[in-house]
PLY file of the C-alpha trace (Angstrom):
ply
format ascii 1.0
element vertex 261
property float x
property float y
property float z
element edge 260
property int vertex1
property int vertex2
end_header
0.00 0.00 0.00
3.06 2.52 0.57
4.09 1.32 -2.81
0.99 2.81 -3.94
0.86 6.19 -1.92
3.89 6.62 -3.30
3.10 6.46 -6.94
0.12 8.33 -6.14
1.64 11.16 -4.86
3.12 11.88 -7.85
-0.35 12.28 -9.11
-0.99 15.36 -6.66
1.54 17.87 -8.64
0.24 16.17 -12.03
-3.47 17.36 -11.31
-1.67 20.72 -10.03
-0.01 21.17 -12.86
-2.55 20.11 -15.32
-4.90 22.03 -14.06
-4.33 24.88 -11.59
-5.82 23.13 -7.97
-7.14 19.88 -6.94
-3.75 18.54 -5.81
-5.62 17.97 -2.23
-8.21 16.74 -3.52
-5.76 13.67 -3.81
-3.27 14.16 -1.42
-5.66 14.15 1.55
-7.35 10.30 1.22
-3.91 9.01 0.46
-2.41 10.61 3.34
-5.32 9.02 5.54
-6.79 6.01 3.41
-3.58 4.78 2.36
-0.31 6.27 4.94
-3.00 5.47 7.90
-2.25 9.52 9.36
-5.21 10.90 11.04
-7.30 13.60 9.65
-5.71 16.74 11.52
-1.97 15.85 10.56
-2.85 14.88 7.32
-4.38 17.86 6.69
-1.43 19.69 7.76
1.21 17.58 5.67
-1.64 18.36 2.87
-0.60 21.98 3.18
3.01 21.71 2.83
3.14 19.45 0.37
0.14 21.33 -1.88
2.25 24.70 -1.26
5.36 23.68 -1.55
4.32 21.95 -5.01
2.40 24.85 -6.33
5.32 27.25 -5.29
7.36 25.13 -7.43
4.43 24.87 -10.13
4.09 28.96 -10.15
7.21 29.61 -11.47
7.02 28.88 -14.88
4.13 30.35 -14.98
5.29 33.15 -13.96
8.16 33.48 -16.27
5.23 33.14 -19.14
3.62 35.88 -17.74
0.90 34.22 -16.58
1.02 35.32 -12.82
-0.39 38.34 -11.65
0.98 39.41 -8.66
-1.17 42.06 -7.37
-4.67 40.14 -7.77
-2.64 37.02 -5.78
-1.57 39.12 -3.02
-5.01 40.94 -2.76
-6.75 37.53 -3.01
-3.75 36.08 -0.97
-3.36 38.63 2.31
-7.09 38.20 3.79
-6.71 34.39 3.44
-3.14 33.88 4.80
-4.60 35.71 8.00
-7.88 33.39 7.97
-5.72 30.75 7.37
-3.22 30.92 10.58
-5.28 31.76 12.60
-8.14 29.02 11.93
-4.86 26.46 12.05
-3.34 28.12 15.09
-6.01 28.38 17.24
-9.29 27.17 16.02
-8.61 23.98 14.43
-6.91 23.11 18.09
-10.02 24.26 20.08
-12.17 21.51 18.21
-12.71 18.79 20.87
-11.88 15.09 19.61
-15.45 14.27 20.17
-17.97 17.33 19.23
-21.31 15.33 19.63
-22.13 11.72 21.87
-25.26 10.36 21.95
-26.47 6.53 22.62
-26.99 6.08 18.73
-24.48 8.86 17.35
-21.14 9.69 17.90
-19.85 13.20 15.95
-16.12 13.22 16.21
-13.55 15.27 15.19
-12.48 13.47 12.27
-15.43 13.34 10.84
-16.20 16.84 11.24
-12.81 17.51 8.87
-13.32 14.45 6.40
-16.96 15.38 6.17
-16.32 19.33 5.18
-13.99 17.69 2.84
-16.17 15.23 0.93
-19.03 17.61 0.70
-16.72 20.25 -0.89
-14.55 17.72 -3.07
-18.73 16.84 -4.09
-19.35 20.18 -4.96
-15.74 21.12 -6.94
-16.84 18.06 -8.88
-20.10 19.16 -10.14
-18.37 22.52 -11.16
-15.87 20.55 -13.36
-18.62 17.67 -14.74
-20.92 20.33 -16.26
-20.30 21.21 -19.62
-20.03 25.00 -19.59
-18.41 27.37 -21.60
-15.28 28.02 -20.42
-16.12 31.63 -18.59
-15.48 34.74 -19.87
-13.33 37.27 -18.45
-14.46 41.24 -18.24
-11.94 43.59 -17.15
-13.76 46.26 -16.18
-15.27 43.60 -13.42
-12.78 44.36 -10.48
-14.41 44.10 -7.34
-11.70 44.56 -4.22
-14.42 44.36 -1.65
-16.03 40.74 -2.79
-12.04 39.25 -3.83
-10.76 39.96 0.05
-14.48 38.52 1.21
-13.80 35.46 -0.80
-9.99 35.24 0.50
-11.15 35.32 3.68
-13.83 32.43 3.62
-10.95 30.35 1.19
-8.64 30.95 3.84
-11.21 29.43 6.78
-12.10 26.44 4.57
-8.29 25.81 3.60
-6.98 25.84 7.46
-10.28 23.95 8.05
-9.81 20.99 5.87
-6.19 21.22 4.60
-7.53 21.72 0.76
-5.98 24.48 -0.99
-8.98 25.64 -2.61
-7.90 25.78 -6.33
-11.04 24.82 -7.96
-12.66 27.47 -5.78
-10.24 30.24 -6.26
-9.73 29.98 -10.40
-13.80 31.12 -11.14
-13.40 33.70 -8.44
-10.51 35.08 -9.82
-12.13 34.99 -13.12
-15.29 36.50 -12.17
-14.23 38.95 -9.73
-11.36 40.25 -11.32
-11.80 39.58 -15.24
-8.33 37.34 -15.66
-8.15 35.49 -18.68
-8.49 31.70 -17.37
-4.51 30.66 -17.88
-3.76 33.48 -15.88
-6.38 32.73 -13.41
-4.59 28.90 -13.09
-1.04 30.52 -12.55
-2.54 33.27 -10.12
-4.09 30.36 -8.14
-0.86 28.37 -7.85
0.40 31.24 -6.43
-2.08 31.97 -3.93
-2.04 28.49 -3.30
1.48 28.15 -2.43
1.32 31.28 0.17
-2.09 30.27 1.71
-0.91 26.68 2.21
2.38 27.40 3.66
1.25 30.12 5.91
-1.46 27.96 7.20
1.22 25.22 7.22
3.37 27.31 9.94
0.43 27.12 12.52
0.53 23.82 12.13
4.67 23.57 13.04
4.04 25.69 16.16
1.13 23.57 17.59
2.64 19.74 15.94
5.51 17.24 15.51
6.13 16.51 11.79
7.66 13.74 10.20
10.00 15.33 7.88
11.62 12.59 6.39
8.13 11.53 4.82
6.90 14.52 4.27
9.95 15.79 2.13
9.37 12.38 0.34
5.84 12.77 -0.58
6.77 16.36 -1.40
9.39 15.46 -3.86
7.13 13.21 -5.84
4.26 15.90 -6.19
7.36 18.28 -7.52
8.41 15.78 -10.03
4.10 15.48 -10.75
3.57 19.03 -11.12
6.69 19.91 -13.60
5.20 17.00 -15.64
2.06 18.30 -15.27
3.35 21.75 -16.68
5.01 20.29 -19.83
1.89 18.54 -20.22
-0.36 21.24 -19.87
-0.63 22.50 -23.65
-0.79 19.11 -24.81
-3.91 17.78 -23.25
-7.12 19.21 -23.38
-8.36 20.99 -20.17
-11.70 20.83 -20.57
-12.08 16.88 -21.38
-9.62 16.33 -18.40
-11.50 18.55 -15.76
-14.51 16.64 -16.82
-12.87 13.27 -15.92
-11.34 14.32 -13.26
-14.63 15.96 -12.46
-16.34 12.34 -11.90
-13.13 10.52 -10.10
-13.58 13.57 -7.42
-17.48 12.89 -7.29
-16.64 9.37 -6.58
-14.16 10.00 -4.25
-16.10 12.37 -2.20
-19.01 10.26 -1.81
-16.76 6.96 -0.96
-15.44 9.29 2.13
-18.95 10.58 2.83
-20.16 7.42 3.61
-17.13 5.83 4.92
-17.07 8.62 7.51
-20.25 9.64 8.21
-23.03 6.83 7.50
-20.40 3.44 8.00
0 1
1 2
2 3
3 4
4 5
5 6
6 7
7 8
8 9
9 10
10 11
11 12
12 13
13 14
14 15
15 16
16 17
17 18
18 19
19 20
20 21
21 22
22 23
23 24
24 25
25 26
26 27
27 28
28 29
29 30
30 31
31 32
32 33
33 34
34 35
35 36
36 37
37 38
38 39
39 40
40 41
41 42
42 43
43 44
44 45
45 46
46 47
47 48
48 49
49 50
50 51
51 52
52 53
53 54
54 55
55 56
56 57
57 58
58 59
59 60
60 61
61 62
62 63
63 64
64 65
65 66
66 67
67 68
68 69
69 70
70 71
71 72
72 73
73 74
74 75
75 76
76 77
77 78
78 79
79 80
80 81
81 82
82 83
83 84
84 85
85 86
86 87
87 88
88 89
89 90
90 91
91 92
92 93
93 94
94 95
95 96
96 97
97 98
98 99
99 100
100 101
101 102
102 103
103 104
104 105
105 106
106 107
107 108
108 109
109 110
110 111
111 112
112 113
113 114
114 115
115 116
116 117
117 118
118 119
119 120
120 121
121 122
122 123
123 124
124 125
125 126
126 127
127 128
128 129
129 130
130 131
131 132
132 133
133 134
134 135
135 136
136 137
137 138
138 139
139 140
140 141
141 142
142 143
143 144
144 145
145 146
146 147
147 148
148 149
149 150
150 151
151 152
152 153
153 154
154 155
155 156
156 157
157 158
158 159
159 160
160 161
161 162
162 163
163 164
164 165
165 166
166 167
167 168
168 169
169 170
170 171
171 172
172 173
173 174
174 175
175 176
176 177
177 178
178 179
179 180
180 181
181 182
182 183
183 184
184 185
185 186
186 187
187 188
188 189
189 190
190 191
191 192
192 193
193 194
194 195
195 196
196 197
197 198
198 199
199 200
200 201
201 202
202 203
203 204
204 205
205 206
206 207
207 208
208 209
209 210
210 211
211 212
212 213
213 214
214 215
215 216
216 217
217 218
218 219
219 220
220 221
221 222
222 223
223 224
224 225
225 226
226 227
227 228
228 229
229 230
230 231
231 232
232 233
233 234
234 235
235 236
236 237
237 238
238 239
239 240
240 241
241 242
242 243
243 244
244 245
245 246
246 247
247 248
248 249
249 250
250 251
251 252
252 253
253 254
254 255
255 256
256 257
257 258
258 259
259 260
């Protein structure tokens, strides 16, 4: 089973690099389902490895000029605030067991992995449906609603330990009119500092296996610059639909697994 996490963490920089988020979307269940970690540390390695990869990810596109800076650290600022502090302080004031009754027992864990599948369900019907690939305006910059939405990003990434790509590309393209490759560099960006940031809460309240982590981290790297070479090969919109339904599936396996098994 290592064998496999292994191989499959290469897989969490390919769907980074392919397609601008979703690398927690893997590296979450095999940090839990397959390394056996429990959901709060695995949702902290999530971090470092999804920012440390996207980091890594950004900066090619950012020598194609497909970064932009100022919308990332406008997006970026709000959320790495919501982000520490929900993994320095409230993340660590959720009890182990939230709810008890004779017939139900709510738990910590499946507080986290719940959050999780019901947004992973929710990313997935974004990337199923065939739309149009949304247009950009860019007269449509709205400061107020982009720090808004970095804030409640921010929340749900120290929540859950998912970075939040799928969520931040249409606001990025909605709220500030990028052009949608820009929007997928901007997000590995934001990505990177939001994770990493929320990442460092983590360090001050845990113990972290570095050896692993590094390891794990390494193959997403080697995923991700794949991912970028592959990137204007493959065609995004055929790939976010599969990728679409394996997330669907995925989110409803650890749905029930969690909360009805």
């Amino acid at each position: 089973m290592e064998i496999i996490g292994y191989i499959a963490s290469i897989c969490i920089g390919l769907i980074l690099g392919l397609l601008g988020g979703g690398g927690s979307i893997l590296s979450i269940p095999i940090l839990v389902y397959i390394f056996q970690i429990d959901a709060v540390t695995a949702s902290a390695y999530s971090l470092f490895i999804v920012g440390v990869t996207s980091l890594v990810g950004a900066v090619p596109k950012y020598k194609e000029h497909l970064v932009n800076i100022r919308t990332g650290l406008l997006f970026g600022i709000p959320s790495i605030i919501s982000i520490f502090i929900t993994r320095k302080w409230i993340v660590p004031a959720i009890p182990d067991v939230i709810y008890q009754s004779s017939s139900m027992v709510i738990s910590k864990r499946v507080l986290l992995l719940g959050i999780f599948a019901i947004l992973m369900i929710l990313a997935s019907a974004s990337m199923i449906q065939n739309k149009k690939e949304i247009t950009h305006d860019e007269d449509r910059f709205r400061t107020f609603l982009v720090l808004i939405e970095g804030i409640l990003i921010g929340f749900l990434t120290g929540l859950v330990g998912a970075g939040g790509g799928f969520l931040i590309i249409p606001a990025l393209i909605l709220l500030t009119g990028l052009p949608f490759k820009t929007a997928v560099g901007t997000s590995l960006f934001i990505i990177a500092i939001n994770s990493l940031m929320g990442f460092l809460g983590d360090v001050l309240n845990y113990t972290m296996d570095w050896l692993f982590l590094l390891s794990i981290t390494s193959l997403a790297i080697i995923g991700i610059l794949i991912g970028n070479k592959l990137s204007g090969a493959i065609s995004s919109t055929k790939l976010r639909k599969a990728f679409g339904w394996f997330v669907l599936v995925m989110g409803c396996w650890i749905l029930i697994r969690e909360v009805l098994l």
